[in-house]
Structure formats: C-alpha cells, structure tokens
Residue frames relative to the residue before (quaternion, step in Angstrom):
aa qw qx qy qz dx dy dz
X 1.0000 0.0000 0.0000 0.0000 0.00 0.00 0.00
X 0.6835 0.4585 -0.3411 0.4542 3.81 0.93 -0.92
X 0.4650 0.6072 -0.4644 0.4467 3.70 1.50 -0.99
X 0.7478 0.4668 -0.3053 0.3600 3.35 0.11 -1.68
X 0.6215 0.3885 -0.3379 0.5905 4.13 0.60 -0.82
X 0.7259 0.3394 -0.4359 0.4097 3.73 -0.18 -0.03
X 0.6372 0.3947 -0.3820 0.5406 3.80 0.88 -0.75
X 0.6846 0.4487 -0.4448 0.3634 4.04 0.41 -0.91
X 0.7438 0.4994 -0.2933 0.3336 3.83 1.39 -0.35
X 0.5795 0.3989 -0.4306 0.5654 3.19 1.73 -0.20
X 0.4965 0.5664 -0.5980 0.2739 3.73 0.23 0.03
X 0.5214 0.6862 -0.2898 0.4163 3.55 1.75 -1.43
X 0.7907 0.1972 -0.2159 0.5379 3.28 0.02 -1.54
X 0.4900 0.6228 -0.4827 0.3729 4.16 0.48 0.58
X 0.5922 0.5901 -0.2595 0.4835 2.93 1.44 -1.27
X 0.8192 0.3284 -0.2846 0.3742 3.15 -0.05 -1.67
X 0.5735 0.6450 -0.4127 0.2911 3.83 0.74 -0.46
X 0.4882 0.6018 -0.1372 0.6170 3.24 1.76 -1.17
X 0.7296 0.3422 -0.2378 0.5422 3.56 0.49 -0.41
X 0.5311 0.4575 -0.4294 0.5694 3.94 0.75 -0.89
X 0.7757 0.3781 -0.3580 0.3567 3.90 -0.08 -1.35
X 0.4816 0.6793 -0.4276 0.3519 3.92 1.09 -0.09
X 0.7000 0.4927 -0.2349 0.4605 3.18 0.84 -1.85
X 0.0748 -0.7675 0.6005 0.2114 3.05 -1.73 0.23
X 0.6313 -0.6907 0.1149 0.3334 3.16 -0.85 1.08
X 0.5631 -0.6950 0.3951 0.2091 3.74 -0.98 0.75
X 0.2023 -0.7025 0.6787 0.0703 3.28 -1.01 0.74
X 0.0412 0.8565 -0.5112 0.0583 3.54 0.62 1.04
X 0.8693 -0.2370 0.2779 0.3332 3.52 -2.00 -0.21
X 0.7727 0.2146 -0.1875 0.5672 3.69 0.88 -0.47
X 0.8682 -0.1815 0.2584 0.3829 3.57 0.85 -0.35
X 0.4796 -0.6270 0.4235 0.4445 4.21 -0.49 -0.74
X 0.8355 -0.2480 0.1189 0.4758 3.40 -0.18 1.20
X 0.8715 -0.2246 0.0408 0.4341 3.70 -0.20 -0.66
X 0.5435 0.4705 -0.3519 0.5994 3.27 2.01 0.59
X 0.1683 -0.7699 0.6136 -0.0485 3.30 -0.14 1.97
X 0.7106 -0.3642 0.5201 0.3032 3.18 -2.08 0.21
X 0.8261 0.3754 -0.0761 0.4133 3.27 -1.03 0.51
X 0.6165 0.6303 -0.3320 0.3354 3.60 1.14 -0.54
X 0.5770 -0.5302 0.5015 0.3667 3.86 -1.25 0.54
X 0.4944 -0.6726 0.4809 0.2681 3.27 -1.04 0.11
X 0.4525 0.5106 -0.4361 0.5868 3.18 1.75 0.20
X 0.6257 0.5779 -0.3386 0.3998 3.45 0.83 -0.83
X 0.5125 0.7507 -0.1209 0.3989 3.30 0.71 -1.41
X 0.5219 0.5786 -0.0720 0.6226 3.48 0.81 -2.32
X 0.7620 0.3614 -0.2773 0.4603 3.76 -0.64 -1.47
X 0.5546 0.6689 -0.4029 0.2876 3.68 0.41 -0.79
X 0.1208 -0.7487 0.5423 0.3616 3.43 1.64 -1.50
X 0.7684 0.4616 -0.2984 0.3278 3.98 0.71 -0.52
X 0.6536 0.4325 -0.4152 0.4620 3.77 1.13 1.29
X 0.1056 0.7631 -0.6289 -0.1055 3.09 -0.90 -0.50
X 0.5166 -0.7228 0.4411 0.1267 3.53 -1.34 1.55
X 0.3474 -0.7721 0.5155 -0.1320 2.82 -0.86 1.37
X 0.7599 -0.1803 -0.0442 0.6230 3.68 1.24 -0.16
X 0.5980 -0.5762 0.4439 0.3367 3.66 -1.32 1.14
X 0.2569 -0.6592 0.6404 0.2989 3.84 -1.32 0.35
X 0.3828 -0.7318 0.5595 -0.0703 3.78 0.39 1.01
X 0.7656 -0.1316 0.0536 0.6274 3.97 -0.63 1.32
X 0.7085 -0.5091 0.3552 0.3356 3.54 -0.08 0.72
X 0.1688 0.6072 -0.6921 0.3517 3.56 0.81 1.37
X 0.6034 -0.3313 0.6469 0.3281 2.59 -2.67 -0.28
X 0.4026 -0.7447 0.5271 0.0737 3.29 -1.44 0.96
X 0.2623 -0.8678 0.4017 0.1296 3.98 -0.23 0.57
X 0.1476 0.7863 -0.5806 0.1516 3.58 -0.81 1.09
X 0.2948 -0.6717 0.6309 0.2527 3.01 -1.40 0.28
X 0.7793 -0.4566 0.4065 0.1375 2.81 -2.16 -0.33
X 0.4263 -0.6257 0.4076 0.5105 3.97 0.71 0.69
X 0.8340 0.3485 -0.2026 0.3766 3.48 0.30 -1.68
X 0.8370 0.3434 -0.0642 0.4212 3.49 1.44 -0.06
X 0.0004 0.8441 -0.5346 0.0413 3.46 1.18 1.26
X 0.3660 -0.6611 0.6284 0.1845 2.86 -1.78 0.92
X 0.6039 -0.4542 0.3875 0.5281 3.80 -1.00 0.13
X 0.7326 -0.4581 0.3416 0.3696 3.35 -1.81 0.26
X 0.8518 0.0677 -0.2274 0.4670 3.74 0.39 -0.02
X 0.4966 0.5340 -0.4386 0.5252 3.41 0.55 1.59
X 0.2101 -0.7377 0.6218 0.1581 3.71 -0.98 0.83
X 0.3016 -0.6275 0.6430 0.3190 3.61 -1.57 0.42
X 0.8083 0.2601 -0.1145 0.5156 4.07 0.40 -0.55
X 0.3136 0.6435 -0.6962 -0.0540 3.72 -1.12 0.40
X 0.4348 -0.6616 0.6045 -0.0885 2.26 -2.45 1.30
X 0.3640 -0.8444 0.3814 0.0952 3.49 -0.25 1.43
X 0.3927 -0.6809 0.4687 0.4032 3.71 -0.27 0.28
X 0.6927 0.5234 -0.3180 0.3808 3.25 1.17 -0.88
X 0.9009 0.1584 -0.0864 0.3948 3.82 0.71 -1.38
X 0.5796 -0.6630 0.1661 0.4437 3.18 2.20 -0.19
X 0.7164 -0.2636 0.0472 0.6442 3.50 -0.55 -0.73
X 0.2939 -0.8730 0.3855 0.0537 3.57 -0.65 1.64
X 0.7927 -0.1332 0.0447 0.5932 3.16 1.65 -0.77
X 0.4111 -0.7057 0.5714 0.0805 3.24 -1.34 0.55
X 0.0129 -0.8271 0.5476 0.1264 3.40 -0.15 1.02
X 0.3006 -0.8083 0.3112 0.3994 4.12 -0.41 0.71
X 0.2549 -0.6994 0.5251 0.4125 3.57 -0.83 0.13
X 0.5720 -0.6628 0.2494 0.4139 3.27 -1.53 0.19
X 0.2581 0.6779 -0.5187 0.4526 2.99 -1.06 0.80
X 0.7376 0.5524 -0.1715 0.3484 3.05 0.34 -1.53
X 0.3096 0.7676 -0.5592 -0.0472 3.62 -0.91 0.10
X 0.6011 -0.6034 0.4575 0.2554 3.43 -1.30 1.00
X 0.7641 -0.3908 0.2370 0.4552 3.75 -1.62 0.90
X 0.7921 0.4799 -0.2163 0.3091 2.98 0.87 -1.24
X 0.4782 -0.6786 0.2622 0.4920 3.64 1.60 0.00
X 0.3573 0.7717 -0.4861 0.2013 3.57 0.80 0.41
X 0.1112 0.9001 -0.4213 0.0089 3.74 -0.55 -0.20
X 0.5624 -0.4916 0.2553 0.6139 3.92 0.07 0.14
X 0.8701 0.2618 -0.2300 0.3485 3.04 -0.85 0.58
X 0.3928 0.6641 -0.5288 0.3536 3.41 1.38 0.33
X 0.3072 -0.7065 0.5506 0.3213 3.62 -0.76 0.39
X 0.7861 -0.3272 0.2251 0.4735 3.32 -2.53 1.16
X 0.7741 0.3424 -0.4439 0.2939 3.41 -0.21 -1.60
X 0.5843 0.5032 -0.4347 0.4651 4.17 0.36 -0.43
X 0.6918 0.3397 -0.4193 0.4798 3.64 0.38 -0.26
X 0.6487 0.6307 -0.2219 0.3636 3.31 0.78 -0.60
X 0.6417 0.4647 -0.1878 0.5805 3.13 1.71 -0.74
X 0.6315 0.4237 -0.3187 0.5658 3.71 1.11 -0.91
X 0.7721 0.0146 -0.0889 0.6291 4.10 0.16 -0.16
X 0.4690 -0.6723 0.5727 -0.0024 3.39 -0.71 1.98
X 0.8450 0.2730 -0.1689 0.4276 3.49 0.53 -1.39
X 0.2584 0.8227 -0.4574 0.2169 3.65 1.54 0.26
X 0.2547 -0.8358 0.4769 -0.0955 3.53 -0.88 1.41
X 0.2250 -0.8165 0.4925 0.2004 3.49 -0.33 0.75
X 0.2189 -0.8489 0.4596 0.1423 3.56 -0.37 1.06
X 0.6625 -0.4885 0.1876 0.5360 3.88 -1.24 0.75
X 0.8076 0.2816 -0.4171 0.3075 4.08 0.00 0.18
X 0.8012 -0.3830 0.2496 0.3861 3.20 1.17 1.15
X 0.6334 0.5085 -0.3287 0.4818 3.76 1.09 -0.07
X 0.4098 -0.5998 0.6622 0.1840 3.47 -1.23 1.07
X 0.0762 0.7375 -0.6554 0.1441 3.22 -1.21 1.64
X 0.1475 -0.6976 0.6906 -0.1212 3.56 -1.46 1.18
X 0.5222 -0.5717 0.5833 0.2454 3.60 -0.98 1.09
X 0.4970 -0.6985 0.4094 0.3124 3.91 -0.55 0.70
X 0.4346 -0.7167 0.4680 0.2799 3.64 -0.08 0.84
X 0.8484 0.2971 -0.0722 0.4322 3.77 -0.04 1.18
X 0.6059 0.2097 0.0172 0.7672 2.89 2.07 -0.72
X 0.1798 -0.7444 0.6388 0.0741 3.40 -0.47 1.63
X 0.4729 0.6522 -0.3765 0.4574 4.04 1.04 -0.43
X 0.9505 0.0924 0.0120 0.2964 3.88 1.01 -0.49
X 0.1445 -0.8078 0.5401 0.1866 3.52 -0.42 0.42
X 0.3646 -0.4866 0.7351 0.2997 3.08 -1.97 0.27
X 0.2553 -0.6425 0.7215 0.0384 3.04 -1.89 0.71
X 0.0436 -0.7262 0.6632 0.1757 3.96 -1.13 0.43
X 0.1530 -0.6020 0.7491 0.2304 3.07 -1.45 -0.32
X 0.1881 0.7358 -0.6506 0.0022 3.56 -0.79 0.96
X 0.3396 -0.6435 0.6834 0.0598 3.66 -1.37 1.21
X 0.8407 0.2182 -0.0967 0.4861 3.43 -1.25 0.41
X 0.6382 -0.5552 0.3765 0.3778 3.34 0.21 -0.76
X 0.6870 0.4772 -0.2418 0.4918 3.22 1.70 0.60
X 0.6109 -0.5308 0.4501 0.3775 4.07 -0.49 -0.01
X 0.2941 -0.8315 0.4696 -0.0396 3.17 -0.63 1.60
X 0.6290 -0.1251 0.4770 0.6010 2.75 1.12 -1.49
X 0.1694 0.7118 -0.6559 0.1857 3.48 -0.78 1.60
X 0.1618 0.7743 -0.6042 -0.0960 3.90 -1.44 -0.27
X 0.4377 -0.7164 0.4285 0.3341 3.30 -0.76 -0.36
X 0.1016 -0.7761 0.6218 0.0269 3.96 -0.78 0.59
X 0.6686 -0.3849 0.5753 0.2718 2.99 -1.98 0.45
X 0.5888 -0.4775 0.5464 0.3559 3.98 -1.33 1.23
X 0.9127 0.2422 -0.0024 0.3292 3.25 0.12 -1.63
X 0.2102 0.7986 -0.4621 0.3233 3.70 1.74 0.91
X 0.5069 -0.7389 0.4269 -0.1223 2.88 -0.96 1.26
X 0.7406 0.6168 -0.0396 0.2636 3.26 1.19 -0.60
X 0.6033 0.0602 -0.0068 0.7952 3.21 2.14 -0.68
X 0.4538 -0.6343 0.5364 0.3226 3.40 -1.71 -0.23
C-alpha cells in the first residue's frame, strides 16, 4: 500500500514537471507573471525577476530585462516610466500570449486570435488587450510572420 502511494506520487510530481516544461511562458492581460503593468520600479525590484539594464536619466523611462530573458547588449525587454510605471513588455521568444500567438506565428493566426486587430500609422498590428481595457498588444509582422510583439500601457510614455 505505501509502495503504491509513493509510486502513484512520483508519477504526479513526474507528470506535472513534464507538463510545466511543455508550457511556454505567457505574456498575459496584466503583464509576465509577477511583473505587472503599471508597477514602480521599486515594485518591479521586489518581484526578484528583473534587473536594469539602462538609467532613465532627466526623468526618462528606465530599461531592463527579464532574469529568465536577457535581451542583447543594446536592447531592453521592459521599460518603466517615472510617470505611469511598468510601461511595456517586450516578448521574448518563446513567449506566447493567452491567445497562443508568439514570434513567428503567421498574420493569418494573429488575425484569427484578435478579429478587430488594426494596423496603426507605423505599420504595427494593434488590439486593445483582451481583459485589460488599460492596454494593448502591439505586433510587428514582416513577410507574413511575427517579428516582434509585447504589450504596453494605453497611456505609456516611453516609445512611439
């Protein structure tokens, strides 16, 4: 009987590990796990899951990445306004939104996950954040595929 509870519990925690290493992380409605939209950079800090990567200088936005996701040396994955906070999320790859999108998904798949998706004057597919009226994802897709997408604050400050 103890054999049987000790094999039926490593099969469990076998399973789910096997399952955790399946998923890939989310870029979801508020943000990447415990680095939400909108946070302080003290906040942010507490999180334990960034680390800054360039100064915001005269009241700019400041640039970091993600522990589990550096960006190359002159490129940021996250900036954080003084004014509205954590402003954006850029995804790495890997990543893919609720809706299953990720680099390289092609137009028609974006096109299918956000029907009302809009291409805005510099060329970037945009969509109010499903769930979050505070934000939008943005894509960039070239060729016919995802270049490069993340999500930001409506009112982010920080790029164009």
């Amino acid at each position: 009987m103890i054999g049987a509870s000790l094999l039926a519990g490593s099969l469990l925690v076998s399973g789910a590990t096997a399952a955790n290493a399946q998923t890939k992380p989310t870029l979801g409605t508020h943000g990447y796990g415990a680095v939400k939209l909108g946070m302080t950079v003290k906040q942010a800090k507490t999180t334990g899951d960034v680390v800054q990567k360039t100064p915001g200088g005269s009241g700019g936005c400041s640039g970091w990445d993600l522990k589990k996701f550096p960006t190359p040396k002159d490129s940021v994955g996250i900036y954080i306004s003084p004014k509205v906070g954590l402003a954006a999320i850029f995804a790495a790859k890997g990543m893919r939104t609720p809706e299953g999108i990720e680099i390289g998904s092609t137009a028609k798949q974006v096109k299918a996950a956000y029907p009302r998706i809009k291409k805005d004057f510099q060329g970037f597919y945009v969509i109010k954040v499903p769930g979050n009226k505070r934000a939008y994802y943005f894509f960039d897709i070239t060729r016919g595929k995802v270049t490069e997408y993340g999500i930001a604050l409506n009112k982010q400050d920080c790029f164009n």
